[in-house]
Structures are given as structure tokens and as C-alpha cells.
C-alpha positions in Angstrom: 10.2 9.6 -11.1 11.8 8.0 -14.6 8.9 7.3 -17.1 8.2 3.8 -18.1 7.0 2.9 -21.6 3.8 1.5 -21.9 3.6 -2.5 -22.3 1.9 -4.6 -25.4 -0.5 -7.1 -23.7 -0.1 -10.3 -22.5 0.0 -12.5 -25.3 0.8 -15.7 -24.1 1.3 -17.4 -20.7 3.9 -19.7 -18.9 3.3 -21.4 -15.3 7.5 -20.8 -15.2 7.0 -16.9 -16.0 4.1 -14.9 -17.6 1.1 -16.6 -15.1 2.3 -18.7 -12.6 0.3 -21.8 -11.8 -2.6 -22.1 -11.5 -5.5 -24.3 -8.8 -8.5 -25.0 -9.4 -10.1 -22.7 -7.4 -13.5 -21.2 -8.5 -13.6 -17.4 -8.9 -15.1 -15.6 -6.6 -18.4 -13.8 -7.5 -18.2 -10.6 -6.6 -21.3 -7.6 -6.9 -21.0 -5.0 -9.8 -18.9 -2.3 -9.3 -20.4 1.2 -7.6 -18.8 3.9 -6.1 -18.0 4.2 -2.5 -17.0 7.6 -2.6 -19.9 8.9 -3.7 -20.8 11.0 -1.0 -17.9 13.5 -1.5 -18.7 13.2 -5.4 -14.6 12.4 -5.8 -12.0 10.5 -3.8 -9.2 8.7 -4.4 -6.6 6.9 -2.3 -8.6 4.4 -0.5 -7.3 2.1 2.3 -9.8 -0.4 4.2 -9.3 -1.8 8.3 -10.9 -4.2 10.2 -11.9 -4.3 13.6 -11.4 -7.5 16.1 -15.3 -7.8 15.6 -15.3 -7.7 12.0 -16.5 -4.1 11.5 -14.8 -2.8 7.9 -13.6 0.9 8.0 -13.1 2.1 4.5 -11.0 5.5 3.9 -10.4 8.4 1.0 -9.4 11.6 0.2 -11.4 14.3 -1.3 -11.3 18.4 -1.6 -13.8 20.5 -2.8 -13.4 20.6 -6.7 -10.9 18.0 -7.0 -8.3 20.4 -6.0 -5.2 20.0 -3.4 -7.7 20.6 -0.2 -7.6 16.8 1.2 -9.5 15.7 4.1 -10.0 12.5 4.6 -13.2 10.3 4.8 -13.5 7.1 7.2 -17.3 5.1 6.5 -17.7 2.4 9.0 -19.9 -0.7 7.8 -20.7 1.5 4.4 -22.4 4.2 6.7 -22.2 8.1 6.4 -18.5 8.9 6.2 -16.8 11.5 9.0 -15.0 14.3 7.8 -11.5 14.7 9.0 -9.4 17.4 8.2 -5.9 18.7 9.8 -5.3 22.0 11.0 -1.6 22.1 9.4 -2.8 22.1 5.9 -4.7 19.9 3.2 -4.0 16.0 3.7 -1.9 14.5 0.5 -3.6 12.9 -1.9 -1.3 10.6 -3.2 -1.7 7.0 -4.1 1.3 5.6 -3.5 1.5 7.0 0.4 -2.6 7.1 1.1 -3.6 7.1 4.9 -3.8 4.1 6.6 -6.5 3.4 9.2 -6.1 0.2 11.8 -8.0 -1.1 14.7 -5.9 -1.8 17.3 -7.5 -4.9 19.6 -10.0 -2.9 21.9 -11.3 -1.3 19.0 -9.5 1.7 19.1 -9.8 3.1 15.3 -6.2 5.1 13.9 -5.8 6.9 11.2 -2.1 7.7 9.9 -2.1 10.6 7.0 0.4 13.2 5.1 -0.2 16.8 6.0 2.3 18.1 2.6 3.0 22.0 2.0 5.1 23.5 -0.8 8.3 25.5 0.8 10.2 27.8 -1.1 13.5 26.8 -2.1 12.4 23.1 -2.1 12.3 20.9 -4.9 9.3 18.4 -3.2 6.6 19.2 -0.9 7.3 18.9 2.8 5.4 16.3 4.7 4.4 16.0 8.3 3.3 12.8 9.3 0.1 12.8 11.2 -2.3 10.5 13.7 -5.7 10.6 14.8 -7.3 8.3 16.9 -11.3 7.8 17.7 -12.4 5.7 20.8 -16.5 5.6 19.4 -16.3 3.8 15.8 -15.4 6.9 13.9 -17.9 8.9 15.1 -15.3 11.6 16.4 -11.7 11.9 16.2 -8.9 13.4 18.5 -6.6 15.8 17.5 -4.0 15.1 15.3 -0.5 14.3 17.2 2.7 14.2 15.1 4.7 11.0 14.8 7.8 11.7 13.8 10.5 13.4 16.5 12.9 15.2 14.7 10.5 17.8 13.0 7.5 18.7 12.0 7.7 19.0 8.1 10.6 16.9 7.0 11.4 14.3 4.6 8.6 11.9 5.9 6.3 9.8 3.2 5.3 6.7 2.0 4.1 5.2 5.8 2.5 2.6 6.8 1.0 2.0 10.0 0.2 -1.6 12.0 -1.8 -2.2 15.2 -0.5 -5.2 16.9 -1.9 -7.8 19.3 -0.5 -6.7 22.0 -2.1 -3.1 21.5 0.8 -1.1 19.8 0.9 0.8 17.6 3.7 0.7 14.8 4.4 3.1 12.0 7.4 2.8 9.3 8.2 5.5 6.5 10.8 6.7 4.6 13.2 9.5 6.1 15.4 11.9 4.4 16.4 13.3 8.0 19.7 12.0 7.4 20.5 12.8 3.7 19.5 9.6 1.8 16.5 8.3 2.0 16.0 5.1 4.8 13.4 3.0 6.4 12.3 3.9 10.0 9.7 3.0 12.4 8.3 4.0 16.1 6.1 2.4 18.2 3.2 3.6 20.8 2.0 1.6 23.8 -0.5 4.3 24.9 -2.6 3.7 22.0 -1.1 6.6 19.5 -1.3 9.3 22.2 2.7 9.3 22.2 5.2 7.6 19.9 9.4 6.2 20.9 12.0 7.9 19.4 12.3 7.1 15.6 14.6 4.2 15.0 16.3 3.6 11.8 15.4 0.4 10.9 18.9 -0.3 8.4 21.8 0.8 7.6 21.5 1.0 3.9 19.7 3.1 1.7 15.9 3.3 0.6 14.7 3.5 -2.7 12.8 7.4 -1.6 9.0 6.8 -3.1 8.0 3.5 -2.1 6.1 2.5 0.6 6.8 0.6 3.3 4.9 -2.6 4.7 5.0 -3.9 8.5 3.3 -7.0 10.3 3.4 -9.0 13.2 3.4 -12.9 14.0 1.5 -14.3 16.8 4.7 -14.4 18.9 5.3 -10.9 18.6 7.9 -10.8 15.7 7.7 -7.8 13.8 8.4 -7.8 10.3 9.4 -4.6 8.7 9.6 -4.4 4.4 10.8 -2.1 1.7 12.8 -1.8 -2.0 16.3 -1.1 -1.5 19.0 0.1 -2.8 21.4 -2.4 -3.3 25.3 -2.6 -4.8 25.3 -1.7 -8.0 21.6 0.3 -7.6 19.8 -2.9 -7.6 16.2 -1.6 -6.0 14.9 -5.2 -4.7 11.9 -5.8 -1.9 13.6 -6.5 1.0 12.5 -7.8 4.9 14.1 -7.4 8.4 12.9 -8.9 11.4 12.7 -7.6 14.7 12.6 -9.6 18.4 12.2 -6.9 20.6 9.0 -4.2 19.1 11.0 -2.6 16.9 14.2 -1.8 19.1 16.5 -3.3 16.3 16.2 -5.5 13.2 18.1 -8.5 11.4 19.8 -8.1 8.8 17.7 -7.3 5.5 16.9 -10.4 3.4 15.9 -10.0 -0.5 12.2 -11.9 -0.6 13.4 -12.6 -4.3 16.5 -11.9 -6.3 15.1 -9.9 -9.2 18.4 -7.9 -9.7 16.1 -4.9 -11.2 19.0 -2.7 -11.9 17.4 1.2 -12.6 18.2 4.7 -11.4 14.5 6.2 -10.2 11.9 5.0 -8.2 8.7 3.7 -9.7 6.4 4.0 -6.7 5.6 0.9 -5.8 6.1 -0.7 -2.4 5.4 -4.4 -1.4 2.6 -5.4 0.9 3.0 -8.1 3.8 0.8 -10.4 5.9 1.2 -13.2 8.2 -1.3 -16.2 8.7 -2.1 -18.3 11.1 0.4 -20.1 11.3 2.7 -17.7 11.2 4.1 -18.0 8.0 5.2 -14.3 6.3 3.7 -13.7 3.1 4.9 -10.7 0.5 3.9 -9.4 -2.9 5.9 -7.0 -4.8 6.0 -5.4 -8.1 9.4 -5.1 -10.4 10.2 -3.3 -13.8 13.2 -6.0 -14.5 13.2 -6.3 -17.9 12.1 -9.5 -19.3 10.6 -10.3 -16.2 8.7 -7.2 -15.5 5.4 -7.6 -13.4 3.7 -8.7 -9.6 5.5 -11.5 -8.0 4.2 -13.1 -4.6 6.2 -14.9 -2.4 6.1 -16.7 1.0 8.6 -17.6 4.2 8.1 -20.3 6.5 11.2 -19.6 8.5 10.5 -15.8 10.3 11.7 -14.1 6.9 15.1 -15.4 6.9 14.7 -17.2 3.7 11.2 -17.4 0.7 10.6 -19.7 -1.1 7.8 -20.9 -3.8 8.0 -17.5 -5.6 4.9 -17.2 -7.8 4.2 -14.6 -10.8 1.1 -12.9 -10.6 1.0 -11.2 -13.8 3.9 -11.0 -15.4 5.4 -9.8 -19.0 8.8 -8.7 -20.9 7.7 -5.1 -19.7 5.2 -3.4 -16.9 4.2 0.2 -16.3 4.4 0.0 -12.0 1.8 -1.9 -10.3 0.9 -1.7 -6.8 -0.4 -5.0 -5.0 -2.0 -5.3 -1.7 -2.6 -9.0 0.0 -4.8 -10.3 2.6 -5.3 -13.5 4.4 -9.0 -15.3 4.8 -10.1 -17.7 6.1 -8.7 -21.0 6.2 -5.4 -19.0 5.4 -6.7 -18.2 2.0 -4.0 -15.7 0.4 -5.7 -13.0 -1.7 -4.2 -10.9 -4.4 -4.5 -7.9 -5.8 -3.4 -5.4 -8.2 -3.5 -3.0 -11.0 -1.7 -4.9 -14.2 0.8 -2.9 -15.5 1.2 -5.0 -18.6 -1.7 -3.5 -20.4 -1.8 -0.4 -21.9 -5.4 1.0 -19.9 -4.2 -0.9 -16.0 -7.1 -2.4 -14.8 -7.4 -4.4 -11.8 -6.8 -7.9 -11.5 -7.3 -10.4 -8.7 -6.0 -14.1 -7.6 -6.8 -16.2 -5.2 -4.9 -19.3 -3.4 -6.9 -22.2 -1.6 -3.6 -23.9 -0.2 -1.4 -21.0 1.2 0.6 -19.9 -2.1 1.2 -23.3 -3.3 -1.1 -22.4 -6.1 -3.6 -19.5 -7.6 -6.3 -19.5 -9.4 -6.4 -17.7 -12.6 -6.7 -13.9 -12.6 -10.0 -12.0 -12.3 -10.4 -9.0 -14.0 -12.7 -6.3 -11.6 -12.3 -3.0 -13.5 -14.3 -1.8 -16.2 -11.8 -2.1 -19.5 -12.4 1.4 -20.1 -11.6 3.2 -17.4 -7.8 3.8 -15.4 -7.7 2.0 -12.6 -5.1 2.4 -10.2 -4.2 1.6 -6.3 -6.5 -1.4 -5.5 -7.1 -2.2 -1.5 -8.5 -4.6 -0.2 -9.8 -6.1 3.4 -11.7 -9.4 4.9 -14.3 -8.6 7.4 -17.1 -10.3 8.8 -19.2 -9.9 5.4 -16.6 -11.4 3.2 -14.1 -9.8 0.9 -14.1 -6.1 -0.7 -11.7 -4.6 -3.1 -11.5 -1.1 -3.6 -9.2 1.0 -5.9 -9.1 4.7 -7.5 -10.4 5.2 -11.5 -10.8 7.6 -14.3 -10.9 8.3 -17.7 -7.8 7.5 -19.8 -8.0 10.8 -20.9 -8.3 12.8 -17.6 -5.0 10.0 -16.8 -3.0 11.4 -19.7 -4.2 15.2 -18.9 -2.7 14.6 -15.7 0.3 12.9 -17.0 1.5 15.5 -19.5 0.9 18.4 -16.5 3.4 16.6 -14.3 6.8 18.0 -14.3 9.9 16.5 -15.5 11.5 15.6 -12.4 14.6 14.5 -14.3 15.0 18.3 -14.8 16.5 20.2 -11.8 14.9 23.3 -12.2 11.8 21.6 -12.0 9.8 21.6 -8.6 6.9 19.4 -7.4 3.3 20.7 -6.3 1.1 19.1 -4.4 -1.1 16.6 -5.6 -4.9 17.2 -6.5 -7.7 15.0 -6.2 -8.6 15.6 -9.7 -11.8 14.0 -11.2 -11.2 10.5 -10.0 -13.9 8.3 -8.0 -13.2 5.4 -6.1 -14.9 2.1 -6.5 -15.6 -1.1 -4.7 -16.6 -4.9 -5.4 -17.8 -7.2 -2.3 -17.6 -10.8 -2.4 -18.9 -13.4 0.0 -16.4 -15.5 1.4 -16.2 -19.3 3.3 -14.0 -21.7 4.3 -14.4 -23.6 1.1 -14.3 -20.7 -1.3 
């Protein structure tokens, strides 16, 4: 991964570039800040999912001293958390490609995870990509089934997984199976017990370490998003469609021409939702020079063309940010992410009344002095909560300085450690006229 300078502050705002424009939408109040991993003392890598009845499931990864042991953690309704672990090795603690958890419409809870070893002779960690599924609310779990077909411990990261209204299951990631890295995706109709052959969902190349996003329209369109690797290593957000589950895909459109032109991956994926009126909305982070930042955009035609692109947060330079979305109610749109324009990210949050059209100005959540990184968030029957991963600057630039030089090809990767990082969450009530 190239290293990225860190960016002055925001100075100064435009509604054409640095802001976006802004409603005028009240900010949401949202509770103080406390740790929801505190039962396992550290955790990072959250991910929320909500069930058809409005139950919130809230996952992380922890290991006994902060070390490279993951299990992961699922707390139902903020109640005692279940330990899961796997019996092929420690589950990755990475923030960029954290579990995912989904309720598929009977309630069925799924959990999709990285099981990562180091192999000699190998530059990365191998990764086997993982499922578990529990019939009672996450009070126990079957055994872990693997997802992908052509082996075990491959080239298999940065996944995401979707439970459709129909009852499938999807799951994308990004495959080196076949040389360069590229998008794929399976499907299960028995609930995650078994999965289709993986299918390649395009021709072209992926950018390797950024995840992928998936969602489905009311009709059954599935939507299937990544950054490319374009002519002249342009690494752009891109989205295909697909008419029949996943079988094959239209060609990839570009949700915004940002023409980022750089030879790396930054880690950062997009994140994809559709409302209720089946309108496809994205959010994306890019490092394009003069124009670096989190942009949000929407499609009112099944992904074959967006429009109304709006800047989040956005300056001549960013460090990567990640950004997650979610839809409330009254199609409320609901952003967040950890600003890369600043030299300590922090996460930042913005809200739109009228479908993208408009956002309100950005809410700040995290505490000025602390990193925080990898913000989730979910809507459940309680209202809105936002979770993310945080430490101390200085345990971030510890950490920083031990990672190797990848740009070095002698160098080799470990696997990743927990480290001493919590992970916290803010609630917030929501209406239909919030």
C-alpha cells in the first residue's frame, strides 16, 4: 500500500467542492460515546445488521492481548456477546475487510469472516473465506463452511456479504485465482449451507485491497460495486448490474469520473444502498488530487447512469477514508466516515432529508484526540447507531512505523493484531421528520 501525506485542515468551504450543499436539516442528537467492546477489553473492526423485526446485531474482533488470535464477537440488542472462533486459524483483524453479519428475511443471522495464515514463500497472508450461520439470535453458531470453490486458502479478501429478499445469500470479494486481482460473487439459496460456483463478475481488473459492496432492489436487481482499474491505471468506483442473481452482469459504469490516476491501492471501497423506491445510492472515497475526499452519489435509472454527485468532505488532499451509508426512514440517506482531511481522522457524519438532493452540515462524533478509523453504521427499531475503531495517535503511529514497506519486494506481510484499540458507539433516535 503507497503512503499518503498527511492533509492540512479544511480551511475553507465551497457548495461546488470542499462541502457540498447543505439542507437545513437539524443534527441529530446522538448519546455520548462509550465502548461497545468492552467486554473483550479490545476490538476493533466492527460491522452492525439488522433483522426484519428490527433486532441490531453488532460485531468485532478481539484476541487475547491484542495480538493476531481473532475471534469474533456478535452482541444482539447490546446483550452479552457470543464468542466465535474458527478452527482453521485466528480470524483477520483488518479494517478494511472486517466480517460482515446479515439477517436474511426469516431471521436467519450470517456471519462472513477472513480465516488469514502466513505461508512460506508468500509475500501476503493467505485468506480462506468463511460462513457461519445461527438459526436462535446468536445464541449458537454452525460450523464454519467455506465460500469460495477453487481453494481453501487463496487470494480471497475484502468481501462483503448481502441477504436478499428473496432469502439468498450473496457474497462478492476480490480473487487473485486468476493472476490479477477481480471482483467475484456466489450466491446460496439454502440459507449459507452451500454456495454456486464463483462467478467473475468482469472482465477487467480490480484494484486488490478494496472492498467490495452489493445490494438488491425490490425487483430483484442486484447491484455489485468496486474501484477499478481502468486505462491508463485510473482506480475509479465502479457498478454492474445483474438481472438474473448474479449469473452475469452489465457492463461496469463509473458512479463518477474522478480520473484518480495512482499506482497502489489505498484501502478504501465504496458502500451501496437502495431505498424504497429503488433508487441506487453510493459513496466513495478518492485521493485525486485537488479533489481528494468522500463523494456520494445517486442513480435513478438501475445504475446505468448518477447523477447529483455530492462532496462529503472534501480538500486539495486526503489520507483514505472509508464511508458506510444507510437509508432511514422516509428514505433518509445517512453518511458516514472517517475524514481524511485532517491530520488526527475523526469521524464525521451527514444527513439528507430529501434523498441526496441535499445534506446537512457535518457532525463531528469522535473525540478530537483520539484516531478514529472504520465507522459503521445501522438503523434499527431504536433509531440510528454509529460505531467505529479508535486509539491513541500514538499507539497509530507505533503501529505505522512497524508496518513493512510493501514497495520493497523483499518485504513480506504478517498478519494483523488487534493491538490496543477499542471500539466505540453513539445512538441516536430517529423519526420520520428527523
Amino acid at each position: 500500500m503507497a503512503k499518503f501525506s498527511p492533509a492540512l485542515p479544511i480551511v475553507a468551504a465551497t457548495c461546488l467542492l470542499f462541502g457540498g450543499c447543505t439542507s437545513d436539516s437539524a443534527k441529530l442528537a446522538l448519546s455520548d460515546a462509550e465502548p461497545l467492546s468492552a467486554p473483550t477489553e479490545v476490538g476493533t473492526a466492527p460491522m452492525f445488521a439488522v433483522s426484519p423485526t428490527g433486532d441490531e446485531a453488532a460485531a468485532w474482533i478481539s484476541a487475547p492481548g491484542g495480538g493476531t488470535d481473532g475471534r469474533l464477537y456478535v452482541s444482539v440488542n447490546n446483550g452479552t456477546p457470543v464468542e466465535l472462533r474458527d478452527s482453521l486459524g485466528g480470524i483477520e483483524a483488518h479494517g478494511e475487510s472486517p466480517p460482515k453479519i446479515a439477517y436474511a428475511p426469516d431471521g436467519t443471522l450470517a456471519a462472513l469472516y477472513v480465516v488469514a495464515k502466513v505461508v512460506e514463500g508468500n509475500r501476503f497472508p493467505l485468506a480462506a473465506l468463511r460462513v457461519v450461520l445461527s438459526k436462535d439470535g446468536g445464541k449458537t453458531w454452525s460450523k464454519p463452511t467455506t465460500v469460495t470453490d477453487d481453494k481453501e486458502f487463496g487470494s480471497h479478501n475484502f468481501h462483503t456479504l448481502h441477504a436478499a429478499a428473496d432469502g439468498s445469500f450473496y457474497v462478492s470479494w476480490l480473487d487473485g485465482r486468476e493472476g490479477k486481482s477481480a471482483a467475484y460473487i456466489t450466491r446460496s439459496t439454502d440459507q449459507g449451507v452451500t454456495w454456486a460456483p464463483n462467478q467473475r463478475i468482469a472482465v477487467g481488473e480490480a484494484c486488490p485491497c478494496c472492498r467490495t459492496a452489493l445490494a438488491t432492489a425490490s425487483d430483484g436487481t442486484l447491484y455489485a460495486a468496486w474501484r477499478a482499474v481502468l486505462p491508463g491505471n485510473v482506480r475509479d468506483i465502479v457498478v454492474a448490474r445483474s438481472n438474473d442473481n448474479g449469473k452475469t452482469f452489465s457492463e461496469p459504469q463509473r458512479a463518477h469520473a474522478d480520473d484518480w490516476v495512482f499506482d497502489g491501492c489505498p484501502h478504501a471501497g465504496p458502500s451501496m444502498q437502495v431505498d424504497s423506491k429503488n433508487r441506487l445510492h453510493i459513496a466513495w472515497w478518492t485521493g485525486k488530487p485537488g479533489a481528494a475526499g468522500v463523494y456520494y452519489a445517486r442513480s435513478d435509472d438501475g445504475g446505468k447512469t448518477f447523477g447529483n454527485v455530492v462532496p462529503m468532505g472534501v480538500a486539495e488532499n486526503s489520507t483514505p477514508a472509508h464511508v458506510q451509508l444507510a437509508i432511514g426512514p422516509s428514505d433518509k440517506v445517512i453518511v458516514v466516515w472517517d475524514d481524511g482531511t485532517i491530520r488526527v481522522p475523526g469521524i464525521r457524519l451527514r444527513v439528507s432529508d430529501d434523498g441526496g438532493q441535499k445534506f446537512a452540515a457535518a457532525q463531528s462524533l469522535s473525540n478530537e484526540d483520539r484516531v478514529a478509523r472504520f465507522p459503521v453504521l445501522a438503523v434499527s427499531r431504536n433509531g440510528l447507531s454509529v460505531a467505529w475503531s479508535e486509539q491513541t495517535p500514538a499507539t497509530a503511529d507505533a503501529e505505522a512505523k512497524a508496518m513493512p514497506n510493501m514497495k520493497d519486494p523483499k518485504s513480506k506481510m504478517g498478519l494483523q493484531a488487534v493491538g490496543d484499540t477499542r471500539v466505540m458507539v453513539r445512538r441516536a433516535a430517529l423519526s420520520e421528520t428527523d
